[in-house]
C-alpha positions in Angstrom: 104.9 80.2 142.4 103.9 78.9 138.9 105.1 80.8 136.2 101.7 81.5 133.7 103.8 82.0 130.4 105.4 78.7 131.3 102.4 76.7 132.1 100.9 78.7 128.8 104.0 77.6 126.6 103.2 74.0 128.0 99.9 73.7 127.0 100.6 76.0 123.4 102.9 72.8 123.1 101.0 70.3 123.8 97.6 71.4 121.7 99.5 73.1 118.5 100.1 71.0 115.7 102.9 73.6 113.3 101.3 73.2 109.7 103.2 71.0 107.0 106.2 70.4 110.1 108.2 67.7 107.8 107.5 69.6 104.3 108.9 72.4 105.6 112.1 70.9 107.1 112.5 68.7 104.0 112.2 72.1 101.9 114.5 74.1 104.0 117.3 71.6 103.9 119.0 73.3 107.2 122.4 72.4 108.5 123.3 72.1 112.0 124.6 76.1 112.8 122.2 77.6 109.9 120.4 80.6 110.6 117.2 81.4 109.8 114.5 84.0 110.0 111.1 82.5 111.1 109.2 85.5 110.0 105.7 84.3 111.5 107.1 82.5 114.8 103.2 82.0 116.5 103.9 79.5 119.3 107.0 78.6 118.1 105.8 74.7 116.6 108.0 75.3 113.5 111.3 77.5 115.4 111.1 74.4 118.0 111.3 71.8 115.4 114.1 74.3 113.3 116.0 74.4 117.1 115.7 71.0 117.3 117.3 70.1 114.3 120.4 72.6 115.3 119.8 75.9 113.3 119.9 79.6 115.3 116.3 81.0 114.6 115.3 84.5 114.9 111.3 84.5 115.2 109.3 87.4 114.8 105.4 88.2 115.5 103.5 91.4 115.8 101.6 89.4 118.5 103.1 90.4 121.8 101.1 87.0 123.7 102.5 84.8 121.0 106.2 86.4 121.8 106.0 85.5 125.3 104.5 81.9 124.9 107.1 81.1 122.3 109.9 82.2 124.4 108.7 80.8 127.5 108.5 77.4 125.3 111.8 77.7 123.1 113.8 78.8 126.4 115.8 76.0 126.4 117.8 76.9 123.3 119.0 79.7 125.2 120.9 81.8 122.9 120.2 80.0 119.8 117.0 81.8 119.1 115.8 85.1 119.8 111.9 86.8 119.2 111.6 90.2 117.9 108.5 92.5 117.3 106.5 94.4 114.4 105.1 92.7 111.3 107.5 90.7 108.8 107.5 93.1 106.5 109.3 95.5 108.8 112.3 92.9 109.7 112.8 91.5 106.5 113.3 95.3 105.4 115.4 95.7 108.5 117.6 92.9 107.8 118.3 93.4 104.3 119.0 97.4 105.1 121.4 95.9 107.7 123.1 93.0 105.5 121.7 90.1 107.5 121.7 87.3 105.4 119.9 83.7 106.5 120.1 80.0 105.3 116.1 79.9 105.7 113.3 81.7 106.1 109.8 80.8 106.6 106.5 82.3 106.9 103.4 80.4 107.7 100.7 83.2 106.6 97.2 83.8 108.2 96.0 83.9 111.8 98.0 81.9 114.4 96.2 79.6 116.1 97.0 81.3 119.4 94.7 84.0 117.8 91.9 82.1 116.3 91.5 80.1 119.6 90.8 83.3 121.6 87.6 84.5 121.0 88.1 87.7 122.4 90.5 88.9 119.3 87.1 88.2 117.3 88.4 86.6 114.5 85.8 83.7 114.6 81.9 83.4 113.4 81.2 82.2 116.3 83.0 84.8 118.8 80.7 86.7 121.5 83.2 89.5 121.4 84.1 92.6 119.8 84.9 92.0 116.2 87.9 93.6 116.1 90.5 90.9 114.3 94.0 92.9 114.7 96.8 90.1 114.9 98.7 92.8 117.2 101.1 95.6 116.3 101.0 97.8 113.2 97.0 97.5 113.1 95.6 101.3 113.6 91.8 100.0 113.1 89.7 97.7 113.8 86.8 95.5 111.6 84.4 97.4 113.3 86.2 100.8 112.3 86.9 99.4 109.1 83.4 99.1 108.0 82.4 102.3 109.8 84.7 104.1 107.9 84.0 102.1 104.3 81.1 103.5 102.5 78.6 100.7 101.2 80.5 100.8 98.0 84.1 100.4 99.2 83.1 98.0 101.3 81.7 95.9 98.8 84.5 96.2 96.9 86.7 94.7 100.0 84.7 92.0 100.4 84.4 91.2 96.5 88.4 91.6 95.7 89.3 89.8 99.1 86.8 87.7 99.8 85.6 86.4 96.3 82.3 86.7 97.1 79.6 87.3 94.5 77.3 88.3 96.2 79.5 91.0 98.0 76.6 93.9 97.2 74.0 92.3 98.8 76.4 91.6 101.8 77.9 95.3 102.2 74.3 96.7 102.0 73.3 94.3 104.9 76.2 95.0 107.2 76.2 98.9 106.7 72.4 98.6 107.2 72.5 97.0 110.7 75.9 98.6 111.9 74.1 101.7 111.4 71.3 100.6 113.6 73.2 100.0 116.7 73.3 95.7 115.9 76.3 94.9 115.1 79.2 94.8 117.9 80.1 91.0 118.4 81.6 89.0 115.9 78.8 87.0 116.7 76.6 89.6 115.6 78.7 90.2 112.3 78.0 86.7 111.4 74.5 86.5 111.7 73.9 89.7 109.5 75.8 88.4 106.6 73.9 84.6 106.8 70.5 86.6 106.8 71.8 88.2 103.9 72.7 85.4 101.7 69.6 83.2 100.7 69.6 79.4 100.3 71.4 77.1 102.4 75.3 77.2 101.6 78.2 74.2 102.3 80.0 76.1 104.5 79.1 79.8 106.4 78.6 82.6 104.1 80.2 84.9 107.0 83.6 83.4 106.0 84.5 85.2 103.0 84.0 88.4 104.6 85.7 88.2 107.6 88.3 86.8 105.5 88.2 90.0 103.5 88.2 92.5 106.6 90.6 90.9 108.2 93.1 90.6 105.4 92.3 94.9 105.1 92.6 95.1 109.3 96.3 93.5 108.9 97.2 94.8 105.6 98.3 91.1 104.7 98.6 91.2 101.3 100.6 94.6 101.5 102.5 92.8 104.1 103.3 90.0 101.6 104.3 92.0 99.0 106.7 93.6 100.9 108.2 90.3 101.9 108.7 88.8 98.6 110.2 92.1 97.3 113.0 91.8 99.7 113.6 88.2 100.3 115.9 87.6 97.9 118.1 90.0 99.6 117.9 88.7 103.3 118.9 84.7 101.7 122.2 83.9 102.1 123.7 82.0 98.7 121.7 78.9 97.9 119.8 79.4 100.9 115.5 78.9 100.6 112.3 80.0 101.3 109.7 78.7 102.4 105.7 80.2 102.2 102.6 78.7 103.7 99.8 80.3 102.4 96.1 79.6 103.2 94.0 80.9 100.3 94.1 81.5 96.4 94.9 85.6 96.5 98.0 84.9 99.1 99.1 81.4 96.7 98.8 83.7 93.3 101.2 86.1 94.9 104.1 83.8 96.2 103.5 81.6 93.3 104.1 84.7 90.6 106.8 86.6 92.7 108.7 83.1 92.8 108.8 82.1 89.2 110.1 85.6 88.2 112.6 85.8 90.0 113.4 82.2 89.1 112.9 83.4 85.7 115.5 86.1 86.2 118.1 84.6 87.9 117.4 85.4 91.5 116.5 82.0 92.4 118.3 78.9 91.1 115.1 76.9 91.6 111.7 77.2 92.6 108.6 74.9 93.4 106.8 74.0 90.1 104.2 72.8 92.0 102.3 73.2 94.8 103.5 71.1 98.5 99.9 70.6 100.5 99.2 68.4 104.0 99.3 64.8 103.7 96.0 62.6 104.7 98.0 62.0 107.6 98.1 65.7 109.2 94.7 66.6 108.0 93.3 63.4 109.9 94.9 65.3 113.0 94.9 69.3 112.0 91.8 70.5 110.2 93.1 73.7 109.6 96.3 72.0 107.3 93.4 71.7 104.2 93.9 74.8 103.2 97.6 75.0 103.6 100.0 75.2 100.5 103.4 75.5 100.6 106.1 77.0 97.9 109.7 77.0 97.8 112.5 79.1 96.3 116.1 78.7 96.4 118.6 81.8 96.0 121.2 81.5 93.1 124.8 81.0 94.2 
């Protein structure tokens, strides 16, 4: 009988196209044996190429689906990589309370595509289906019980600091407004309240800041992050690098800040000066690379 992780590792492997593959293998510099922590493993695009080129990966994801795709796909590694649960955050802090110490690590931040691709996780405009945009464990609430428990005012708040959206009043007033009335359930739904509240025609869909904003609060991401880059230093062997794909400005500041500081001070021998983004080449074949921007550090010796 056909095994449905299998045939669903197949076809992750065949439609996924990893985000900034050869910048982040050129960045890593891995030697055949190195082992590294792939903190945001997804469907495994970057641990396969990682395997591929000989390292031992360790890949975590909160996501149980994504654990079992990715296994089901890097299975032929055997004992060279391994998936664990819970968020990043938790295993960094895990492994540098343990004294595990990698050659790499990398985390490609945001929603996987596994998750972005299923409408029923609601983390699309467009999605006729519960807007609830958890990426999987370590998420006690929902977007729906987010703004249900968000007064007008903290909500606009969430969606000004998170979403950078000026007109994050108007928004908040809207979406509390029709929640209230029983009209907002889907995504779908979501989406349509915050375009009628924005006037004019806009470039791209005014929904997108927001549920950029609730689901950064659903996840905790930035907390996450922060977390991360406190104790990376700790979790890099000597001379060994990070890598960080981030996918929008308040993520970018973050790594960006947290990397020249400790470059600054000595933790890192070297960090990325500047900015590594996708080549016309991958965005003529990934849309969703535009927005990617990678950053390096190395760990002093």
């Amino acid at each position: 009988m056909p095994d449905p992780a299998h045939e669903g590792a197949q076809e992750a492997g065949r439609l996924h196209h990893p985000v900034l593959l050869a910048e982040v293998l050129e960045h890593l510099r891995l030697s055949p044996g190195a082992r590294v922590l792939d903190c945001t493993l997804g469907l495994g695009g970057h641990a396969e190429a990682m395997l591929d080129a000989g390292a031992h990966v360790v890949g975590v994801d909160r996501d149980p689906r994504a654990r079992t795709l990715a296994t089901a796909r890097l299975a032929r590694f055997g004992d060279r990589f391994a998936a664990t649960g819970g968020t990043y955050a938790e295993a960094v802090e895990r492994c540098a309370a343990e004294g595990e110490r990698f050659a790499g690590v990398l985390a490609d931040l945001g929603v996987s595509s596994l998750q972005l691709d299923d409408p029923s996780r609601g983390f699309g405009i467009a999605a006729d289906a519960a807007a609830d945009m958890r990426m999987g464990e370590g998420c006690p609430e929902t977007a729906l019980d987010l703004i249900d428990r968000l007064s007008e005012d903290e909500l606009a708040d969430v969606i000004f600091q998170y979403g950078e959206d000026r007109l994050s009043r108007r928004i908040a007033r809207a979406i509390k407004r029709e929640r209230e009335a029983g009209r907002i359930e889907r995504a779908v739904d979501l989406a349509a309240v915050i375009r009628s509240a924005v006037p004019g025609h806009q470039p791209r869909h005014p929904a997108l800041r927001t549920f950029q904003a609730l689901r950064i609060v659903v996840n905790d991401e930035l907390g996450q992050l922060a977390r991360l880059l406190a104790r990376l230093p700790e979790v890099l062997a000597p001379a060994g690098r990070a890598v960080v794909i981030s996918f929008h400005s308040l993520e970018d500041r973050a790594v960006k800040e947290s990397f020249r500081d400790a470059r600054r001070a000595g933790v890192y021998a070297d960090a990325a000066r500047r900015v590594v983004t996708a080549s016309d080449s991958e965005l003529a074949i990934n849309r969703r690379s535009a927005s990617a921007k990678l950053r390096w550090a190395e760990r002093a010796a």
